[in-house]
PATIPA-590688 format. One record per residue (C-alpha): residue in one letter; y, z, x. Coordinates in steps of 0.1 Angstrom, whole numbers, padded with zeros to 4 digits, always signed. Layout:
BEGIN
aYZX;...
//
This chain:
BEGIN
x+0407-0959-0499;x+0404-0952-0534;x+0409-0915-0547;x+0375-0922-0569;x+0361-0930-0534;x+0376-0904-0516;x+0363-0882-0538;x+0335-0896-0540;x+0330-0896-0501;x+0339-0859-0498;x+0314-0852-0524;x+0285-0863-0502;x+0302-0848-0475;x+0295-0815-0494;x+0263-0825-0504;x+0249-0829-0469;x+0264-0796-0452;x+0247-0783-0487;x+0209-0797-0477;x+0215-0785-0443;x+0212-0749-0459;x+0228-0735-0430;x+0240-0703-0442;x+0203-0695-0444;x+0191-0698-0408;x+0225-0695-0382;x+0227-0660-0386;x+0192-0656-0370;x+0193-0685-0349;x+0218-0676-0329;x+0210-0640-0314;x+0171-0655-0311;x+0182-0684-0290;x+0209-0669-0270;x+0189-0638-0265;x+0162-0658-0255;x+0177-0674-0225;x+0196-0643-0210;x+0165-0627-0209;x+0157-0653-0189;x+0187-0653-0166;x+0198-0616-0162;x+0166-0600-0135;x+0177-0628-0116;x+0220-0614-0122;x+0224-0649-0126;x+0243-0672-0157;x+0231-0692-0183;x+0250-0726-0181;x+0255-0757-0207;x+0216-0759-0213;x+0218-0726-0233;x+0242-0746-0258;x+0218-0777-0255;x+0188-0754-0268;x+0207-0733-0291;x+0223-0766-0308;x+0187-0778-0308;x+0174-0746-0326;x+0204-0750-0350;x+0195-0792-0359;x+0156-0779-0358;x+0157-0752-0383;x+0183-0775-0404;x+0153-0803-0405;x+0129-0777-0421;x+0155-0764-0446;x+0162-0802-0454;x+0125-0812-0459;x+0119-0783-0479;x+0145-0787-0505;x+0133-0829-0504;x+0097-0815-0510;x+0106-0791-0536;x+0126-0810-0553;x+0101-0824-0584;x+0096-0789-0591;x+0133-0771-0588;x+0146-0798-0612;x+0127-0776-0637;x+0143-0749-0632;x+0182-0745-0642;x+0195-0725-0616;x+0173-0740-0583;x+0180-0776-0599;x+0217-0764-0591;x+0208-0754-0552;x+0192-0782-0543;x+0212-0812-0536;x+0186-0837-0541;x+0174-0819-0577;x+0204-0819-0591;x+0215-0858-0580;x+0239-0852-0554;x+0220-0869-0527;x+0191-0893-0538;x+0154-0883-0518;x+0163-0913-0501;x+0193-0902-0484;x+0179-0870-0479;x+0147-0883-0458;x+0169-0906-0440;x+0195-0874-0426;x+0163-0851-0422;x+0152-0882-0399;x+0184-0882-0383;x+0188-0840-0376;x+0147-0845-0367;x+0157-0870-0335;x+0188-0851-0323;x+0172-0821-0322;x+0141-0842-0300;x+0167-0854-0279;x+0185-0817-0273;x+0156-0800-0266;x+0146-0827-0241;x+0176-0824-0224;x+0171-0783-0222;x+0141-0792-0199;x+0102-0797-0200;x+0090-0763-0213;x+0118-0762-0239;x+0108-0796-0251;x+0075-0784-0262;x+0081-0756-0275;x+0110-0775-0293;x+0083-0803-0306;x+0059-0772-0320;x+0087-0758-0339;x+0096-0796-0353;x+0057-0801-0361;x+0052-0766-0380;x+0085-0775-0398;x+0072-0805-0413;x+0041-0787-0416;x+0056-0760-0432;x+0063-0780-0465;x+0055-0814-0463;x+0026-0826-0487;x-0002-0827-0485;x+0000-0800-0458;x+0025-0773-0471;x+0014-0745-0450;x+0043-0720-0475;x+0017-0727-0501;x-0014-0716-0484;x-0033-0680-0475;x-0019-0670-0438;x-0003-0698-0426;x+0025-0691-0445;x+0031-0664-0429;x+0020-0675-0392;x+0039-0702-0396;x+0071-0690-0407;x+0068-0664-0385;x+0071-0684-0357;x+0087-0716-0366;x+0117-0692-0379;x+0117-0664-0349;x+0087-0663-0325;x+0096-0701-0314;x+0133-0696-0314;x+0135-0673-0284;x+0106-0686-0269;x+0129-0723-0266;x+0164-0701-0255;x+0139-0680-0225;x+0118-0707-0215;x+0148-0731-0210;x+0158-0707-0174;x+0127-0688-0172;x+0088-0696-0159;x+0074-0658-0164;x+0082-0642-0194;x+0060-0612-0188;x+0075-0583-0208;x+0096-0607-0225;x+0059-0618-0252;x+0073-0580-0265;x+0105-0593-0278;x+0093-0624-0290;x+0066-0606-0307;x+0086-0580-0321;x+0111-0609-0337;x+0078-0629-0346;x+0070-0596-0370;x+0103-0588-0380;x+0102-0630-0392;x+0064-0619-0407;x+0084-0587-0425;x+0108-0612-0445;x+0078-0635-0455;x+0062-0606-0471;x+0095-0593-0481;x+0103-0626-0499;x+0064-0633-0514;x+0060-0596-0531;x+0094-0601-0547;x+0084-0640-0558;x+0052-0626-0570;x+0047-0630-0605;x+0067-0664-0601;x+0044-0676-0576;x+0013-0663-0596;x+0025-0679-0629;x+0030-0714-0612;x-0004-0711-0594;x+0006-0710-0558;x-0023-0698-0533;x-0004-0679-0510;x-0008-0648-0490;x+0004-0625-0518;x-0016-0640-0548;x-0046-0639-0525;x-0040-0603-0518;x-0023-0587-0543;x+0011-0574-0543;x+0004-0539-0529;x-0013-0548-0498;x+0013-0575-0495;x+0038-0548-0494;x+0020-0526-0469;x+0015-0556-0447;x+0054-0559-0447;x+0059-0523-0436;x+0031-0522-0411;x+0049-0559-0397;x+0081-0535-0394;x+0065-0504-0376;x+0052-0531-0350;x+0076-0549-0341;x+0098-0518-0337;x+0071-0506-0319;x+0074-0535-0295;x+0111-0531-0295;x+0107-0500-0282;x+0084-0510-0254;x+0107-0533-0247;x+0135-0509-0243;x+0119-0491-0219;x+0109-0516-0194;x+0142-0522-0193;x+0146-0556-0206;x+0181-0548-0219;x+0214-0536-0200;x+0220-0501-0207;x+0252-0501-0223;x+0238-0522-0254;x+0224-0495-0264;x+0260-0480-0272;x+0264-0508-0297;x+0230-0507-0313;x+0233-0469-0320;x+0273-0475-0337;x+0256-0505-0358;x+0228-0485-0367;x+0249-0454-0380;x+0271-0472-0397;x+0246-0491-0415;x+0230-0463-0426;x+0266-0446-0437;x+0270-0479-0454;x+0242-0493-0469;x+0242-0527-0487;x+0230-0535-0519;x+0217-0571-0513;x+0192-0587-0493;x+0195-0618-0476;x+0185-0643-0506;x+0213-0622-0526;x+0189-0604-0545;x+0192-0564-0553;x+0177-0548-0526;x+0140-0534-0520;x+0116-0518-0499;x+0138-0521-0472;x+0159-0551-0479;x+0194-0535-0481;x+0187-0534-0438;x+0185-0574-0436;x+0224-0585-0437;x+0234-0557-0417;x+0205-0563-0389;x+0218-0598-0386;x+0252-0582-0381;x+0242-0558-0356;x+0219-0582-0338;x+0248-0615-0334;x+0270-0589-0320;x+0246-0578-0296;x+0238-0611-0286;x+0274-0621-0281;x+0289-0594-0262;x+0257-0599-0239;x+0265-0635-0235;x+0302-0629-0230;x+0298-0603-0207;x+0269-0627-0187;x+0295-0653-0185;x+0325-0635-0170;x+0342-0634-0204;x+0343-0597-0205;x+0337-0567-0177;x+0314-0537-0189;x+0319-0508-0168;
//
C-alpha cells in the first residue's frame, strides 16, 4: 500500500468517525440507556446481563444514524456557510452524499438488528426511535424545521426513547419509572429550546418555521425554564418513591456542589453560556458517573456499604 493511499484511507477513516458526530450524543446516551435498564432490574435485586450492552450499542448506532442523516440533509445548505461547510464531512468533500447514505444505511440495519436481539418491546421502541430519526431531518418531512414537532420529537428520539429501550429491555411495568423518562424527555425538551432561542435570529433570517420563530424568542425561553422546573419536578417524585438506591444520593449532592463551586463557561455546542447553559457539561458529568457506579455496583464490580 501506497503512502498516498494510506493516507488517503486514513482520511476516510476520519471522515466517517467525523459524520458519526459522536461526541454529540454518547455522553447522554449512555446514563439514559443504562439507567434505563437497571431501573428495570434493581426492585427485582436482580442483574442486568449482555442485553444491556445489546440495547445500549443499539442506542449508540441509532442516534449515530440521525446525526449522519442530518449532516447528509444539511449539507446543500452548510456548504454556504464557512465554518459548518468545515463540520460537515459531506459539505466540505470528505465523504461524497453517496458514501454518506450508504454508511447511514449501514449504522440504520445494525442498530435494527441490536435492538432485535434486546427483545420484542425493545425492538419497537428501537424502530420509533429509527423512524423519528429519519423523520427528524429527512425531506420532505424534517420535523427540526416545523412548529412542535421539533421539539416532541427531539425530545424523545434523543432522551424519552432512550431509557424507555434500556428499561423495557428487562422490564414489563414501568409504573413510576414514566417519571424518569418524562423528566429526561423535558430536560431533552430544555436543550431544544435552549438551542432554538440561541439560533434565533439565524433561523429567522433563513426562514425556518420552527417553534421559536412561531413563538417568539421570550416565550421560547420561558418554555425552556418551565421544561426545567418539570422535569425536576418529576425527578423529585421520583426520588421519593424510591426509584433510586440511597447512597446515590451522596454522589449527586458532591456533583452538584462542585458544579456550582465551579461553574463552566460553555454549553454543550461550545458556545458561551446562557440561561442556564453553563449546567449542561457538568450534568452529563454528574449523570455518566451516576449511571456507572450504579451499574458497577449492580454487577458485583464494586460493594456499597
Amino acid at each position: 500500500m501506497t503512502d498516498s493511499v494510506a493516507t488517503n484511507l486514513g482520511g476516510k477513516i476520519v471522515a466517517v468517525i467525523r459524520l458519526s458526530r459522536w461526541r454529540e450524543h454518547v455522553p447522554f446516551t449512555i446514563p439514559l440507556t443504562v439507567i434505563g435498564g437497571l431501573l428495570a432490574v434493581e426492585p427485582a435485586a436482580s442483574q442486568v446481563d449482555w442485553r444491556l450492552f445489546a440495547v445500549l450499542a443499539a442506542n449508540v448506532l441509532a442516534m449515530s444514524f440521525a446525526f449522519m442523516l442530518n449532516n447528509i440533509e444539511d449539507a446543500p445548505d452548510d456548504a454556504l456557510d464557512q465554518n459548518k461547510r468545515q463540520q460537515n464531512v459531506i459539505s466540505s468533500g470528505a465523504l461524497s452524499r453517496r458514501e454518506g447514505a450508504i454508511l447511514s444505511a449501514m449504522t440504520f440495519i445494525s442498530a435494527l438488528a441490536l435492538y432485535a436481539a434486546s427483545g420484542a418491546l425493545a425492538l419497537l421502541i428501537g424502530v420509533a426511535t429509527l423512524a423519528l430519526s429519519y423523520l427528524y431531518s429527512a425531506h420532505p418531512f424534517r420535523f427540526k424545521a416545523r412548529p412542535i414537532t421539533d421539539v416532541v420529537s427531539h425530545a424523545l428520539m434523543l432522551s424519552g426513547l432512550l431509557i424507555a429501550a434500556g428499561f423495557f429491555t428487562f422490564g414489563r411495568e414501568p409504573r413510576e419509572v414514566w417519571l424518569i423518562i418524562a423528566a429526561a424527555s423535558l430536560f431533552s425538551a430544555y436543550g431544544q429550546f435552549y438551542n432554538q432561542v440561541a439560533d434565533y435570529e439565524i433561523d429567522k433570517e433563513a426562514g425556518l418555521k420552527n417553534t421559536a420563530v412561531l413563538l417568539g424568542k421570550g416565550p421560547t425561553s420561558a418554555l425552556g425554564h418551565l421544561s426545567i422546573l418539570m422535569a425536576l419536578v418529576c425527578m423529585l417524585a421520583a426520588i421519593v418513591a424510591g426509584l433510586f438506591p440511597a447512597w446515590l444520593g451522596t454522589i449527586l449532592i458532591i456533583g452538584v456542589v462542585i458544579t456550582i463551586i465551579f461553574p463552566w463557561e460553555y454549553d454543550m455546542r461550545g458556545n458561551p453560556a446562557q440561561n442556564g447553559g453553563n449546567v449542561q457539561r457538568p450534568g452529563l458529568i454528574i449523570a455518566n458517573l451516576l449511571a456507572l457506579v450504579w451499574l458497577a455496583s449492580n454487577l458485583g464490580w464494586i460493594t456499597i456499604v
